[in-house]
N, C-alpha and C positions, 0 to 999 in steps of 0.2 A: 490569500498568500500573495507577497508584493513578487511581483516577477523584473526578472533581470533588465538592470536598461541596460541598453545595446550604445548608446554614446557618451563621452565624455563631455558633449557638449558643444558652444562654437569657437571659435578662438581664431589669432591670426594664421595664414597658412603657414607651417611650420613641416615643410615635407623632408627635411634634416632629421626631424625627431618622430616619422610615422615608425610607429611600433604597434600596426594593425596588427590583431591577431593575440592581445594580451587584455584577461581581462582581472579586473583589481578588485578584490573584496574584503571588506574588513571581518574580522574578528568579530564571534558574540559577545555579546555583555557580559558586563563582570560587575563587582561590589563596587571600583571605584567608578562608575558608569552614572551610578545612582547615587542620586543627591543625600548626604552632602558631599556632590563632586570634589574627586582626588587625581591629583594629578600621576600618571603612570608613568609613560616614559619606558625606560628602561628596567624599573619595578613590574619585575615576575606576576601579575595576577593572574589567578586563574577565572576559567568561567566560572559565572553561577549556575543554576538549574537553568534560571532563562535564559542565559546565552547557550547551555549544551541543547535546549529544546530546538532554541535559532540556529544551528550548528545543524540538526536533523533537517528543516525544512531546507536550510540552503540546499544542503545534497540532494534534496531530492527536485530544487529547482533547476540545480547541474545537470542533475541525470537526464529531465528533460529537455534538456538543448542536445544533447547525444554527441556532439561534437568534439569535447573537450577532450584535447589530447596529452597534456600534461600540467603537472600539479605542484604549486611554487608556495612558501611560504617563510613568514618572519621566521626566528627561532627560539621568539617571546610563546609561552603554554597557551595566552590565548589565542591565537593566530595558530599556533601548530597544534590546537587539538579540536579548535574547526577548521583544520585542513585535512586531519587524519578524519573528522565524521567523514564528510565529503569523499575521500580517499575512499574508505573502506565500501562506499554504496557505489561508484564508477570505478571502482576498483586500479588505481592509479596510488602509488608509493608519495608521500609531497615528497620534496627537496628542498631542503632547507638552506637557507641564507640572510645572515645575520643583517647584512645591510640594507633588509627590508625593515628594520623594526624604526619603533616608533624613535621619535628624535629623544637624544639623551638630556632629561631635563636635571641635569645635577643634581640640587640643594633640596630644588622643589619636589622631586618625585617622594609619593605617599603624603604629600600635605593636601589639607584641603583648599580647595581655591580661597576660598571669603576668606580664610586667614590670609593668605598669599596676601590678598586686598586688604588687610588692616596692616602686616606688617612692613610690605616692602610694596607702596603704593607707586613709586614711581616707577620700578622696574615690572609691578605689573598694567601702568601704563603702554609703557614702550612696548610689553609684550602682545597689545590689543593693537598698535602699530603695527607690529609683525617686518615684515623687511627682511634684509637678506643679511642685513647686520646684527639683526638681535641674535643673543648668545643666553643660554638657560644659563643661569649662576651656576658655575662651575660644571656645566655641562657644554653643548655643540649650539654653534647658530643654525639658524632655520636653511639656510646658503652649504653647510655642511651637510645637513641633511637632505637635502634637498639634490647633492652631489651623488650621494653613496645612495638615495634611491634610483637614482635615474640610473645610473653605472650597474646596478643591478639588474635591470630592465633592461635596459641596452642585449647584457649577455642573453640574459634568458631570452628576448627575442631572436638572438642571431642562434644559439643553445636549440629552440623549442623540444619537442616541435610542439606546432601551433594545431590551433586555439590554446594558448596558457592561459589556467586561471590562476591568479597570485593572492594567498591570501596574506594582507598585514593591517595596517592600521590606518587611525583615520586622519593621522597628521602625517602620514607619508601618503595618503595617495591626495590631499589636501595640497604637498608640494607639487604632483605630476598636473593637478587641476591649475596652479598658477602658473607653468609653464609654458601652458596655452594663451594664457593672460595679458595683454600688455602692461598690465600693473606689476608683476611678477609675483614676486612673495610677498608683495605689501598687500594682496590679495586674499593674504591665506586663510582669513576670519572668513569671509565671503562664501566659502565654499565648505560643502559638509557632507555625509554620507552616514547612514544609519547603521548600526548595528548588521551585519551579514550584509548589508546593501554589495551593489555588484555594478559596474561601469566596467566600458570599454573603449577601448584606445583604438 
């Protein structure tokens, strides 16, 4: 069983944005997870078996830190029903909040990528770019998201109490990893987190 990392990693010193005391985990797996990768976003998936199986271990990875004092999450079903596993084994309610969820990828969400790559090749160039300017077709840029996650975290740190654990996705805690970055969000490919994986700020 993978056990919790305890850091976010190195970065420049950024003591404006210490929000020690939060820690960020994604969601279990779901069908568009698995190849042939789909793009989510703001598309409702639920988990699969294997992600509600990953959803048990996490809780009970929780339960052994013994810490945790309250319990945050997207208000996308995968995020919010591995936060109620979790929940119901440390016995803590989540609280939900919309501006953890994954970034709103328009047009794209539900398509599969390799299509994404035959149809609209240069826009899914620019999107392996990544940057603070790219915008999902008809959806949010990564700079948008990347606002409305932090703004969330912000509260919930000043909100706790602490140790939070936040469960959302892996392209929002992909923005709090670039943050740390001097590259910013042209970063954002660079950085990744597994299925229930678990980092701390």
């Amino acid at each position: 069983m993978a056990s919790l990392q305890r850091s976010v990693g190195t970065g420049p010193d950024r003591s404006d944005d210490d929000l020690r005391g939060i820690l960020l985990g994604r969601h279990g797996q779901t069908d568009d997870n698995l190849a042939p990768l789909r793009v989510q976003g703001f598309h409702d998936t639920p988990l699969n078996a294997t992600g509600l199986a990953q959803a048990e271990e996490l809780a009970e990875r929780v339960a052994a830190l013994g810490d945790v004092a309250s319990l945050w999450c997207s208000d996308l079903a995968r995020a919010r029903v591995t936060a109620e596993t979790v929940g119901r084994r440390i016995g803590l309610t989540p609280r939900l909040d919309p501006r953890l969820r994954e970034g709103n990828r328009g047009r794209w969400e539900g398509r599969r990528f390799a299509d994404i790559v035959l149809a609209e090749p240069e826009t899914y160039a620019a999107w392996l770019e990544a940057g603070p300017d790219f915008r999902f077709p008809g959806g949010e840029s990564l700079k948008e998201q990347a606002e409305r996650v932090w703004a969330a975290l912000v509260d919930i740190h000043r909100e706790g109490p602490l140790p939070a654990l936040v469960i959302c996705h892996r392209g929002s805690i992909r923005t709090v990893f670039c943050r740390f970055d001097p590259r910013g969000l042209h970063a954002f490919h660079d950085y990744d987190v597994a299925n229930t994986g678990v980092v701390a700020l």
